[in-house]
C-alpha positions as CSV (number, residue, x, y, z in Angstrom):
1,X,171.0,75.5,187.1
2,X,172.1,79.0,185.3
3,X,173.2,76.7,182.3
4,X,169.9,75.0,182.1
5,X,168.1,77.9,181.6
6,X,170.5,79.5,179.4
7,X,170.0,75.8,177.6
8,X,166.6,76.1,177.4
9,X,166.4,80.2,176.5
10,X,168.6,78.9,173.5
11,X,166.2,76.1,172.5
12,X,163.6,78.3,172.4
13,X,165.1,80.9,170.4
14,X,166.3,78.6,168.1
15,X,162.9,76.9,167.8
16,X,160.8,80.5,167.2
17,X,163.3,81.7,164.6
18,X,162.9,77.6,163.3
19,X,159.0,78.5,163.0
20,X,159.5,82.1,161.6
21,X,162.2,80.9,159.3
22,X,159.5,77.8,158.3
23,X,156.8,80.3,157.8
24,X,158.6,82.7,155.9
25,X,159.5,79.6,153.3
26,X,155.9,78.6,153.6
27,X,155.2,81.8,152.4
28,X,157.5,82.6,149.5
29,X,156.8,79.0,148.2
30,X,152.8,79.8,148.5
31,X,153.8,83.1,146.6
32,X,156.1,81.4,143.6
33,X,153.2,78.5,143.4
34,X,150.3,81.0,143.3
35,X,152.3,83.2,140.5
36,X,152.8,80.0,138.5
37,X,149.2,79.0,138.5
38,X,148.6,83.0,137.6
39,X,150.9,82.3,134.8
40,X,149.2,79.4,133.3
41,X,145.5,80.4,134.0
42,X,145.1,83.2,132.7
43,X,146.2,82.8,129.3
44,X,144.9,79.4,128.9
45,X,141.4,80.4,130.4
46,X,141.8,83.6,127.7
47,X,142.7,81.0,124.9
48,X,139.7,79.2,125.7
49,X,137.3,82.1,125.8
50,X,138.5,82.8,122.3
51,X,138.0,79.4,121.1
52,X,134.8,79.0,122.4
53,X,133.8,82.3,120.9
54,X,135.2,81.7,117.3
55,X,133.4,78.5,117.4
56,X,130.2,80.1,118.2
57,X,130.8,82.7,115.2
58,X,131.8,79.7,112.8
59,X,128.6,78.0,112.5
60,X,126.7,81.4,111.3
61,X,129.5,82.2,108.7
62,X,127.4,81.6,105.9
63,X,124.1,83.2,106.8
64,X,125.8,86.6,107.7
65,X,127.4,87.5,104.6
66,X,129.1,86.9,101.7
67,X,132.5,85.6,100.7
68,X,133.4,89.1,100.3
69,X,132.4,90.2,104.4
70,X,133.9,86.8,105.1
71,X,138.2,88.1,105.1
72,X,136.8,91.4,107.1
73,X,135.5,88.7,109.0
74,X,138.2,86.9,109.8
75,X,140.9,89.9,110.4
76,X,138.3,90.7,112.8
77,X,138.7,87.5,115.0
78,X,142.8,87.8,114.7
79,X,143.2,91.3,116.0
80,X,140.1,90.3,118.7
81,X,142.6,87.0,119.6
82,X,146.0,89.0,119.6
83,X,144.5,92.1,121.3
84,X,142.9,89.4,124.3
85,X,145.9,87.6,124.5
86,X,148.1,91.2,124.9
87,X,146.1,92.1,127.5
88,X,146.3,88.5,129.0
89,X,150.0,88.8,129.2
90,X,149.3,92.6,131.1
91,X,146.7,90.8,133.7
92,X,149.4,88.1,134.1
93,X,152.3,90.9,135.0
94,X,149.7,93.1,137.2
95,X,148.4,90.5,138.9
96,X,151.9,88.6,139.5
97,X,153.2,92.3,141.2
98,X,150.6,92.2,143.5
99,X,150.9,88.6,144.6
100,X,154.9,89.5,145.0
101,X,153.9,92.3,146.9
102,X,151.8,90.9,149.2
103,X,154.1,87.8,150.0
104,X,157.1,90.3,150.7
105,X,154.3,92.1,153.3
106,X,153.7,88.9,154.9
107,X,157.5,88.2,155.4
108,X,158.6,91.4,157.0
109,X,155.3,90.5,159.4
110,X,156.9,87.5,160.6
111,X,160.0,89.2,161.0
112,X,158.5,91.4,163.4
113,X,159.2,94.5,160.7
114,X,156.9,97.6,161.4
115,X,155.4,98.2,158.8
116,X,153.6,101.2,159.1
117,X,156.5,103.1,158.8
118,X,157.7,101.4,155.6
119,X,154.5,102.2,154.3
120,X,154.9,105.1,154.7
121,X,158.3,105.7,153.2
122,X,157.1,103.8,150.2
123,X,154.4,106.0,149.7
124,X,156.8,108.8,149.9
125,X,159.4,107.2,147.5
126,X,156.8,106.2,145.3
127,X,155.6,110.0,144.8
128,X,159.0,110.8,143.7
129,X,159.9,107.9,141.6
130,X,156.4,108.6,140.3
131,X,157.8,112.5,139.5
132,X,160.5,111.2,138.2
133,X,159.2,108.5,135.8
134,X,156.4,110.4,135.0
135,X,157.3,110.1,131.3
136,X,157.6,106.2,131.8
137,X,154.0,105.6,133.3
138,X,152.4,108.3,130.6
139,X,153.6,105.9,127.8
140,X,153.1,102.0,130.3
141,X,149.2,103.8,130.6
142,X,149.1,105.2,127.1
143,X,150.4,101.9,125.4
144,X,147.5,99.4,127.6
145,X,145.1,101.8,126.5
146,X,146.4,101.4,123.1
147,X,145.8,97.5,123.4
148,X,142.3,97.7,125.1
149,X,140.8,99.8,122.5
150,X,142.6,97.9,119.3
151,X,143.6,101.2,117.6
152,X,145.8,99.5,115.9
153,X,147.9,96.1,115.7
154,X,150.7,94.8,114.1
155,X,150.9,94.4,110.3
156,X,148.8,97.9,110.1
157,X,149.9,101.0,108.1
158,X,149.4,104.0,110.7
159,X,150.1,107.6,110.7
160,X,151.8,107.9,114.3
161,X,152.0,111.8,113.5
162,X,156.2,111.7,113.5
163,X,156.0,109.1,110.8
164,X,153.8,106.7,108.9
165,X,155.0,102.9,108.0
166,X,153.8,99.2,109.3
167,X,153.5,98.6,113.1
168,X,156.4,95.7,113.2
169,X,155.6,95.2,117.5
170,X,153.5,96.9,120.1
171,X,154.6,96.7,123.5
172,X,153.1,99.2,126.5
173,X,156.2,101.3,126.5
174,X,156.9,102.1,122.5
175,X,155.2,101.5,119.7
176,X,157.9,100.3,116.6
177,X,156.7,101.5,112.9
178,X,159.0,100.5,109.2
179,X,158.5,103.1,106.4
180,X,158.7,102.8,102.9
181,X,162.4,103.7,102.9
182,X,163.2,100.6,105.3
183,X,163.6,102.5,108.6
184,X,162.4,101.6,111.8
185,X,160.6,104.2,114.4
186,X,160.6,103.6,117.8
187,X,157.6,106.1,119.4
188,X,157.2,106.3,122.8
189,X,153.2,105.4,123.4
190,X,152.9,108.7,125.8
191,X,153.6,110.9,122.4
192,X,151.2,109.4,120.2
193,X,148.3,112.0,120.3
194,X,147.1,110.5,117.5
195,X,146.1,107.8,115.0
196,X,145.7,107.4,111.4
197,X,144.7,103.5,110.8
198,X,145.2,102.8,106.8
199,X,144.5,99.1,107.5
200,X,141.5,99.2,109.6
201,X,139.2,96.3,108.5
202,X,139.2,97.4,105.0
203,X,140.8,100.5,103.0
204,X,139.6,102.7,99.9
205,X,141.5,103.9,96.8
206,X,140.6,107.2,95.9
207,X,141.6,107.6,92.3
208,X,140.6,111.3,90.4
209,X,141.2,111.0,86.5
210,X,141.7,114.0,84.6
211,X,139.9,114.1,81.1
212,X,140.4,117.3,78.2
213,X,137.1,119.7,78.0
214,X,136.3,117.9,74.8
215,X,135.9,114.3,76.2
216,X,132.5,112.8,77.1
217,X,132.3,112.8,80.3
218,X,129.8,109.9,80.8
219,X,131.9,107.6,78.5
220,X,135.3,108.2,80.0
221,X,133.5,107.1,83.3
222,X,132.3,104.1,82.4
223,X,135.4,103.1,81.1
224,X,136.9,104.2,84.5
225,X,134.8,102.1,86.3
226,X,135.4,98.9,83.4
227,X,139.0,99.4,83.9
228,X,138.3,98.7,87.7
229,X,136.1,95.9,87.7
230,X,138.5,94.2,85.1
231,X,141.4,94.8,87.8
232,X,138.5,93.1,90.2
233,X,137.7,90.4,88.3
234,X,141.7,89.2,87.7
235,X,141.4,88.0,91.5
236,X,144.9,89.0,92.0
237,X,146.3,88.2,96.0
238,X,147.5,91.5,96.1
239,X,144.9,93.4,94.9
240,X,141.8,92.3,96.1
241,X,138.4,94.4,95.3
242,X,135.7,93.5,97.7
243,X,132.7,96.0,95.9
244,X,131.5,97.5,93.4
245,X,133.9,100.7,92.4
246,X,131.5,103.8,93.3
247,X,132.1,106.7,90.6
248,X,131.3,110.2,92.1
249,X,131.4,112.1,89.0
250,X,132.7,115.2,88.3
251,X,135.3,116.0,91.1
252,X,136.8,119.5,89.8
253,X,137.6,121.8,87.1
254,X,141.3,122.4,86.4
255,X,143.0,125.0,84.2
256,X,143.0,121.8,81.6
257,X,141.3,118.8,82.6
258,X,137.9,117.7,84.2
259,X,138.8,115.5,87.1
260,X,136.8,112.6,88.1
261,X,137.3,111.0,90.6
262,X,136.3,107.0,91.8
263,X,136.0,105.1,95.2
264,X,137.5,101.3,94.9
265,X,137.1,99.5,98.6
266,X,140.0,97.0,98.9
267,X,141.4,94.9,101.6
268,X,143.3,96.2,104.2
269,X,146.5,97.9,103.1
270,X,146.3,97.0,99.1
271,X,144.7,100.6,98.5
272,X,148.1,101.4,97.0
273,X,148.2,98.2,94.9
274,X,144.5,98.2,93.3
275,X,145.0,102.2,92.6
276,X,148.3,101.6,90.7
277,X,146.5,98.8,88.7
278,X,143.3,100.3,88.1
279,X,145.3,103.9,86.8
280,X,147.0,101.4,83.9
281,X,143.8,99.7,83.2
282,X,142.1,103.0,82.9
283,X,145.0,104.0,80.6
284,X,144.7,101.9,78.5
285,X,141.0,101.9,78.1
286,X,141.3,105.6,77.6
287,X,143.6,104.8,74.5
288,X,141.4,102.3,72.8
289,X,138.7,104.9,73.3
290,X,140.4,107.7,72.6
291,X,140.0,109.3,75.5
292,X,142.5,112.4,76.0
293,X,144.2,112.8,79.2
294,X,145.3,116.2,79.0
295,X,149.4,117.4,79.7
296,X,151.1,120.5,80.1
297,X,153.0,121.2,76.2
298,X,155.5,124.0,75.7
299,X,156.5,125.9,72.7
300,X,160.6,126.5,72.8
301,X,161.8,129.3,70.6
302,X,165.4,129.8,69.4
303,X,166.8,133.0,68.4
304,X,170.1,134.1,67.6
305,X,171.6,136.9,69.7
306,X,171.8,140.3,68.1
307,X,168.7,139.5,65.5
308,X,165.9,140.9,65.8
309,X,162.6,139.2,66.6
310,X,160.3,138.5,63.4
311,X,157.3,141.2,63.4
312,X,155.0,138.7,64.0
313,X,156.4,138.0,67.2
314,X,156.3,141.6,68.2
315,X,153.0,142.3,66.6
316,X,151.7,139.9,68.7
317,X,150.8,137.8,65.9
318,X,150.6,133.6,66.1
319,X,153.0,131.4,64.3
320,X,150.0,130.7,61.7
321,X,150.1,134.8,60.6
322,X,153.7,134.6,60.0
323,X,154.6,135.2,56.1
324,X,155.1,132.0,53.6
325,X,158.1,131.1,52.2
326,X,157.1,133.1,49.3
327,X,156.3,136.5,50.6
328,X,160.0,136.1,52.4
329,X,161.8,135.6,49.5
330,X,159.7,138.5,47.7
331,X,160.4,140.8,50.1
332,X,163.5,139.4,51.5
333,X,165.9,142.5,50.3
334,X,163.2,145.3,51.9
335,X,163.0,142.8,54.8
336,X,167.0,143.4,55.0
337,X,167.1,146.8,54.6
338,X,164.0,147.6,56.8
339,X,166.6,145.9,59.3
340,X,169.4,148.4,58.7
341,X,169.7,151.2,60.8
342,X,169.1,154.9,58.7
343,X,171.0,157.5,58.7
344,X,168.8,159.5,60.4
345,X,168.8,157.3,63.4
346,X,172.9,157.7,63.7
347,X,173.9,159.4,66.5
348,X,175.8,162.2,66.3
349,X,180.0,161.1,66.9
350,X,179.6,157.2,65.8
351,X,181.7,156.0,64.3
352,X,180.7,155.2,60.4
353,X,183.0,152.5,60.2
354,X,181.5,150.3,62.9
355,X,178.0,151.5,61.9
356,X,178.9,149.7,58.4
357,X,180.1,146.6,60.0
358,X,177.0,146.3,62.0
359,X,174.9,146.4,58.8
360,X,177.5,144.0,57.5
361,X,176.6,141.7,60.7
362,X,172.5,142.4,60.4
363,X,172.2,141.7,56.7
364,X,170.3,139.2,55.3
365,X,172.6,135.7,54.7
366,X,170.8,135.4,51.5
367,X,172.3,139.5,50.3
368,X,175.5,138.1,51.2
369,X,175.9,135.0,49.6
370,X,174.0,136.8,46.9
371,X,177.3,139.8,47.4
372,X,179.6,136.5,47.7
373,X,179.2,135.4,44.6
């Protein structure tokens, strides 16, 4: 009888950790499926959206603007796809945590677990690892914020602050910029206070001329503004000018020049290109015109040690006041001797010998090839 019972005590225990055991597969195969269909809904329901909404915005192409509005246009819809399907791929990893979550729940219930208590120590944990990782969730917030409000994507020239270069990926934890010398940034999202976008929808050149005093100042700006619609109008890829160059005028006055400066708007990212192409255009339109660009020029003087400077360079006198070759020659023997040092102005003790060499050394070379011969 003892062994029936302890037969059937058995069965039952088998059979209610057979039902737990059943419910707690039920449950992680309900949570797997349900993260699967998470998986493949969202992104396809967010592809959808898109299509539907670029279809819409296809059909009015041509009544909203030119061919010129039409690439802002169309970067438009690629950073609005790629910044919808980033944040697609976030929904799918939030919303897979919490499924997760709430299966594992459900499977400590059927094991009887309290859970009130484990709560409670998650919380707990969670306020450290939280203190801890602070660092980590300031850049996982920083970077979806980032995403949400399309500061920037990749392809983009940004100033970051610690360094400016293309955005080669974006993820919510670090942002990764390439400079112009090739190398590759990695900044944390939680650090970047803030943004400089080059590439935002379109870019400007900003190009300031300098011109000499003399110059008209009228014609060296319409040449300035020729030499960019000529850059405009060579429809190079690289270079593309979507309006009309904007001349401000007169930008300053330097010690030499008067600067002018110009406004080009380009395509995003080829402000660098169209500037270097419109400064040789304007070069050479300034040469056929003859349009000076001033430069800084230098005047080098050579003078032998020990001779003395000419007296127009101590009278203060320009080069142009100096005497001709034939006042030189005229006077070249008082020149020499107005160079030799008087007796008067010997010191008492020196030595006459040395003072003779030194007129020897100070005399003009003409008196002594003249004493030579």
């Amino acid at each position: 009888m003892t062994d029936e019972v302890l037969t059937d005590e058995n069965l039952s225990l088998v059979a209610d950790i057979g039902v737990v055991a059943l419910r707690i597969v039920l449950i992680l195969v309900a949570t797997a499926v349900l993260v699967a269909i998470v998986k493949r809904w969202v992104p396809r329901t967010v592809d959808r959206i898109i299509a539907s909404r670029e279809e819409d915005e296809s059909n009015f192409d041509e009544i909203r603007g030119s061919q010129e509005n039409y690439v802002a246009r169309q970067l438009s819809r690629e950073r609005a796809r790629q910044r919808a399907r980033t944040l697609a791929v976030v929904a799918v990893s939030v919303l897979s945590i919490v499924v997760w979550f709430i299966g594992i729940l459900l499977v400590l219930g059927e094991l009887e677990v309290e859970l009130a208590p484990l709560l409670a120590g998650a919380g707990v944990a969670g306020v450290a690892i939280g203190f801890g990782a602070q660092q980590i969730i300031r850049d996982l917030l920083a970077g979806f914020f980032i995403v949400l409000e399309d500061q920037y994507g990749v392809g983009d020239i940004v100033d970051l602050g610690p360094a400016i270069g293309e955005v080669e990926r974006i993820t919510l934890r670090f942002t990764r910029l390439r400079d112009l010398e090739g190398r590759a940034w990695y900044i944390p999202n939680g650090e970047i206070t803030r943004v400089g976008n080059y590439s935002k929808l379109w870019s400007r050149a900003v190009l300031d001329v300098g011109i000499a005093y003399e110059n008209d100042i009228e014609r060296a700006g319409q040449a300035m503004v020729a030499a960019a619609n000529a850059v405009r109008e060579a429809a190079d890829d690289e270079a593309t000018i979507i309006e009309e160059p904007k001349l401000l005028g007169v930008e300053e006055f330097g010690p030499s020049s008067v600067v002018l400066r110009m406004l080009v708007k380009t395509e995003p990212g080829e402000q660098w290109v169209v500037g270097r192409k419109v400064r040789a255009e304007i070069k050479r339109r300034f040469n056929e015109e003859g349009i000076e660009i001033p430069f800084s020029q230098h005047d080098i003087r050579i003078r032998s040690e020990g001779v003395p400077a000419p007296e127009w360079v101590v009278s203060g006198r320009g080069e142009s006041d100096q005497p001709g070759a034939d006042e030189v020659s005229s006077t070249g023997s008082d020149h020499g001797d107005s160079r030799r040092p008087s007796q008067d102005d010997r010191a008492e003790g020196d030595d006459p010998d040395q003072t003779d060499r030194d007129q020897t050394d100070q005399a003009d070379p003409a008196e002594a090839t003249e004493s030579g011969r």
